[in-house]
N, C-alpha and C positions, 0 to 999 in steps of 0.2 A: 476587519477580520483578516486573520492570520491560516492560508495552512501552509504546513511543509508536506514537501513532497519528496521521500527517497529513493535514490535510485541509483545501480550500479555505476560504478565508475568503467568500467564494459559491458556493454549487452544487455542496456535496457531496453523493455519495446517503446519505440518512440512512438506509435502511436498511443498505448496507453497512459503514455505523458504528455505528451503533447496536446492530444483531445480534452482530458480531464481539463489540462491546466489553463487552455481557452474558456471553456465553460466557467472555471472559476474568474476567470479574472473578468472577464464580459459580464460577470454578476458582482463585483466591484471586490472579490478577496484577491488579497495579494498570495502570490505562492512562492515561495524560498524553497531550493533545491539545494538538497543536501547529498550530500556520498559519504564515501569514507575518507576521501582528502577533498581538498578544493581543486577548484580548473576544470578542464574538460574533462566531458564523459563523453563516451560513445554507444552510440544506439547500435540495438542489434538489425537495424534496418541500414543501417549508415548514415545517421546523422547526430548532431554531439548537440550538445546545451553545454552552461556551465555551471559548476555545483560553489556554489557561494557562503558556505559551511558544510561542517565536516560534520558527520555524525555523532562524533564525540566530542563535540561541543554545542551540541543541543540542547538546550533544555524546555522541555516540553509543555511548561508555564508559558512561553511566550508566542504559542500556536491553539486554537481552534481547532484544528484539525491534522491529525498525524494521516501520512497516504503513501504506504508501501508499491510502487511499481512494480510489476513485475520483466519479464525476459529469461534468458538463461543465464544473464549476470545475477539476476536477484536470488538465488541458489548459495551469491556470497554471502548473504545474512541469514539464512538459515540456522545457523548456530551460533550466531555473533552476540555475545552479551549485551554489548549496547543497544543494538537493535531490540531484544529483548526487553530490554532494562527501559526502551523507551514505549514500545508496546503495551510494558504495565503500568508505565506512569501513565497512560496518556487513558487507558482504564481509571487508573486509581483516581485523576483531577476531574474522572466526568468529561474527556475531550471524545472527539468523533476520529475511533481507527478506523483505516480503511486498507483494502488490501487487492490488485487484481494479477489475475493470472496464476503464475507460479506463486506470487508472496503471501497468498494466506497462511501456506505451508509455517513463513516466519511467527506469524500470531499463532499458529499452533506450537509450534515449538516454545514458545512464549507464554505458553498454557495459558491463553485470556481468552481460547474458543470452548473452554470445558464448560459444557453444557448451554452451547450456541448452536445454531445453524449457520452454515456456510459453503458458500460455491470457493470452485476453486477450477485452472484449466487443468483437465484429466483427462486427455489423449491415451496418455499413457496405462490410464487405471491406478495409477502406484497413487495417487497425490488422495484419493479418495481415501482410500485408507491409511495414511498419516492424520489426516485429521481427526478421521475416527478413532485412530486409537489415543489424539490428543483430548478426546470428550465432546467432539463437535458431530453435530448432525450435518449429513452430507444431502444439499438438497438439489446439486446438477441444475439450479435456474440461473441462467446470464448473470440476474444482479442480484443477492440474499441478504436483507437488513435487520438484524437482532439487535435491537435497544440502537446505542451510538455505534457499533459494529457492522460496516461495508465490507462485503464481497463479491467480485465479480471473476468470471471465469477466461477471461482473455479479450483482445482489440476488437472482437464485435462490439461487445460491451461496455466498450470506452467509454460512450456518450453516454449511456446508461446512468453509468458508475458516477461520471463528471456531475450529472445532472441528481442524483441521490444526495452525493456531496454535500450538494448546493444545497436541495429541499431539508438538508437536516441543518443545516449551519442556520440558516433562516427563522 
């Protein structure tokens, strides 16, 4: 088993990548990190990994599971067609989205949360109602799971998120 995992080429949270991607791999999926180019990325904590495909050259046939990161880099795919374009596919083939922190807001943009429930981090208040008015029920719990559709709300969560992952890949 296959998931990707994307994440800013700046300012992703390493913990939310990092956690998740141990839990996957300690339950024998491999995980491929992707950005917008290949090479390093940098974590919004200070620490880098390397993105080994580019997002536009995904295709979402060859993953099990698509896993949007969040940080305040993840804010760059909010509008980004491909991220979009791969959120619907990974809907349309029956694969497991996922999303934590700031990057549900991306699958709401994505309109694949219309008529879902989903967490998201809302500090701020603002990120609650983008979803709402993308059609998504805003449920404020750590981890919220609708059909193949993961949402978590920020790096408490991590382990949460990594281990739902798991339980639906299974």
């Amino acid at each position: 088993m296959k998931a990707l995992f994307i994440i800013a080429q700046e300012g992703y949270q390493d913990i939310e990548y990092k956690t998740p991607k141990k839990i996957l791999e300690e339950n024998g999926i491999e995980v491929i990190t992707a950005s917008k180019k290949t090479g390093t990325c940098k974590g919004a904590l200070g620490g880098s990994t390397e993105a080994t495909i580019s997002i536009n050259d995904v295709d979402v046939y060859d993953y099990d599971a698509i896993v949007f990161i969040g940080g305040p880099g993840a804010r760059d795919y909010q509008h980004d067609v491909k991220a979009h374009l791969t959120a619907q596919e990974a809907i349309n083939r029956d694969k497991i989205l996922a999303a934590i922190c700031i990057a549900p807001i991306i699958l709401a943009y994505a309109d694949v949360l219309e008529g879902k429930k989903a967490t998201i981090w809302n500090n701020d208040g603002k990120q609650q109602e983008i979803l709402e008015k993308n059609g998504a029920t805003y449920t404020g719990e750590d981890v919220t799971t609708d059909g193949k559709i993961i949402t978590a709300n920020g790096p408490r969560a991590a382990e949460k998120f990594g281990n739902k992952i798991v339980e639906l890949l299974k």
